[in-house]
C-alpha positions in Angstrom: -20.6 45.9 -0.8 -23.7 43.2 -0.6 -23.0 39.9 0.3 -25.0 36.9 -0.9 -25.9 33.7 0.7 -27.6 30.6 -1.9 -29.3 28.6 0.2 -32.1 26.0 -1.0 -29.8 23.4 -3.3 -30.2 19.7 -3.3 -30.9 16.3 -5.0 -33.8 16.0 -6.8 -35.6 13.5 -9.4 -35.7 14.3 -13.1 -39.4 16.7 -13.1 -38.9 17.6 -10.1 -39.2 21.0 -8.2 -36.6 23.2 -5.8 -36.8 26.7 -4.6 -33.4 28.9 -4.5 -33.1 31.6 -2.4 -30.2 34.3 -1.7 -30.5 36.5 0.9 -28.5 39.6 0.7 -27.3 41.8 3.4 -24.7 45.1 3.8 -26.3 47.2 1.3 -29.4 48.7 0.0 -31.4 45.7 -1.4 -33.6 48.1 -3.8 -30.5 49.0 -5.5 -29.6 46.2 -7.0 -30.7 44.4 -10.3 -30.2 40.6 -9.2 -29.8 37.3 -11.4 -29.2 33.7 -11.3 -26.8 31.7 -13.0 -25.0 28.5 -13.3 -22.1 26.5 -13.7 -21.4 23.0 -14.3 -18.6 20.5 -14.5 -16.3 22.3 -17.6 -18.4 24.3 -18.6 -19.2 28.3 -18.6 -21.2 30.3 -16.2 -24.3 30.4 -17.7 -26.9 33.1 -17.4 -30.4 31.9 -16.2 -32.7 35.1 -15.1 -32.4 38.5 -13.6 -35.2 40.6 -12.4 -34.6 44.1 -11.8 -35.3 46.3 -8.8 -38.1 47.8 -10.1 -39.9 44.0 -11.1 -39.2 43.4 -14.4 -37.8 39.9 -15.7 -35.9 38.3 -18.3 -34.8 34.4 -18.8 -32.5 32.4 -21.0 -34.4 30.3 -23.6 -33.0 27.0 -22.2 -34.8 27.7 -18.6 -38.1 29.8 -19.8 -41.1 28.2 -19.1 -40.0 26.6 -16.1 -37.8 28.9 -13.7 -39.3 32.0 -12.3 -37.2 34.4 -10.6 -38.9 36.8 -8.1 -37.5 39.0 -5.1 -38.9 40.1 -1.5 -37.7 43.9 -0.7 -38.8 43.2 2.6 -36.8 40.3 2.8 -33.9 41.5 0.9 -34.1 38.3 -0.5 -34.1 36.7 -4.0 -35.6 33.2 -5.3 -35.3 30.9 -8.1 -38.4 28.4 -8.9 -37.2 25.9 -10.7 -39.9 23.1 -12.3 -39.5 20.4 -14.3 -36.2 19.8 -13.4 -33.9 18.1 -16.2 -30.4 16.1 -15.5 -28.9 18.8 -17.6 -29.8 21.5 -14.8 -27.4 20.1 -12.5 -24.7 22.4 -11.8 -23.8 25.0 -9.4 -26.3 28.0 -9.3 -25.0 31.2 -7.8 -26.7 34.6 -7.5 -25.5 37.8 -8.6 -25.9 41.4 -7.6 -25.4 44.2 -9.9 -25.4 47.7 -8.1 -27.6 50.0 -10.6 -25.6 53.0 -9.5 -21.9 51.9 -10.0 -22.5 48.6 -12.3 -20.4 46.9 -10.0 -21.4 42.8 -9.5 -21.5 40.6 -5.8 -21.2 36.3 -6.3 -22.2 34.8 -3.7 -20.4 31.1 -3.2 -23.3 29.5 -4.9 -25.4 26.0 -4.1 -25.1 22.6 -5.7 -27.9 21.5 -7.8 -28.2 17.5 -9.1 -31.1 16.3 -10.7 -31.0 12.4 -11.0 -32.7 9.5 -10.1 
């Protein structure tokens, strides 16, 4: 089973920038598909991106354009680029692992973002 640590979260101004990362250890890094996604006060998890472990990316409508979601094999690590930062981002963002052999999914505990001025 992978475990996940968010790490990267924090206040920023409205247009601002951050940089997520989760760094995952206990497994096989390459096997897993990972994604970012978030949560704020009453509402759903939201999905935000994934990028598989071959590369390939995908993003919800409401972040395209300004997040981009990469990963370091070497690193075993995952990061979220976040631009143009909107009050409406802030919420808890949490990365997710999704084993590409048994479709089973890791949380980790996630990082607060708030975007105010």
């Amino acid at each position: 089973q992978v475990q996940l640590v968010e790490s990267g979260g924090g206040l920023v101004q409205p247009g601002g920038s951050l940089r997520l990362s989760c760094a995952a250890s206990g497994s096989i890094f390459g096997l897993y598909n990972m994604g970012w996604y978030r949560q704020a006060p009453g509402k759903q998890r939201e999905f935000l991106a994934r990028i598989t472990n071959g590369g390939s990316t995908n993003y919800a409508d409401s972040v395209k354009g300004r997040f981009t979601i990469s990963r370091d094999n070497a690193k075993n690590t995952v990061y979220l680029q976040m631009n143009s930062l909107k009050p409406e981002d802030t919420a808890v963002y949490y990365c997710n692992a999704e084993n590409i052999l048994t479709n089973t999914g890791s949380w980790g505990q996630g990082t607060q973002v708030t975007v105010s001025s």
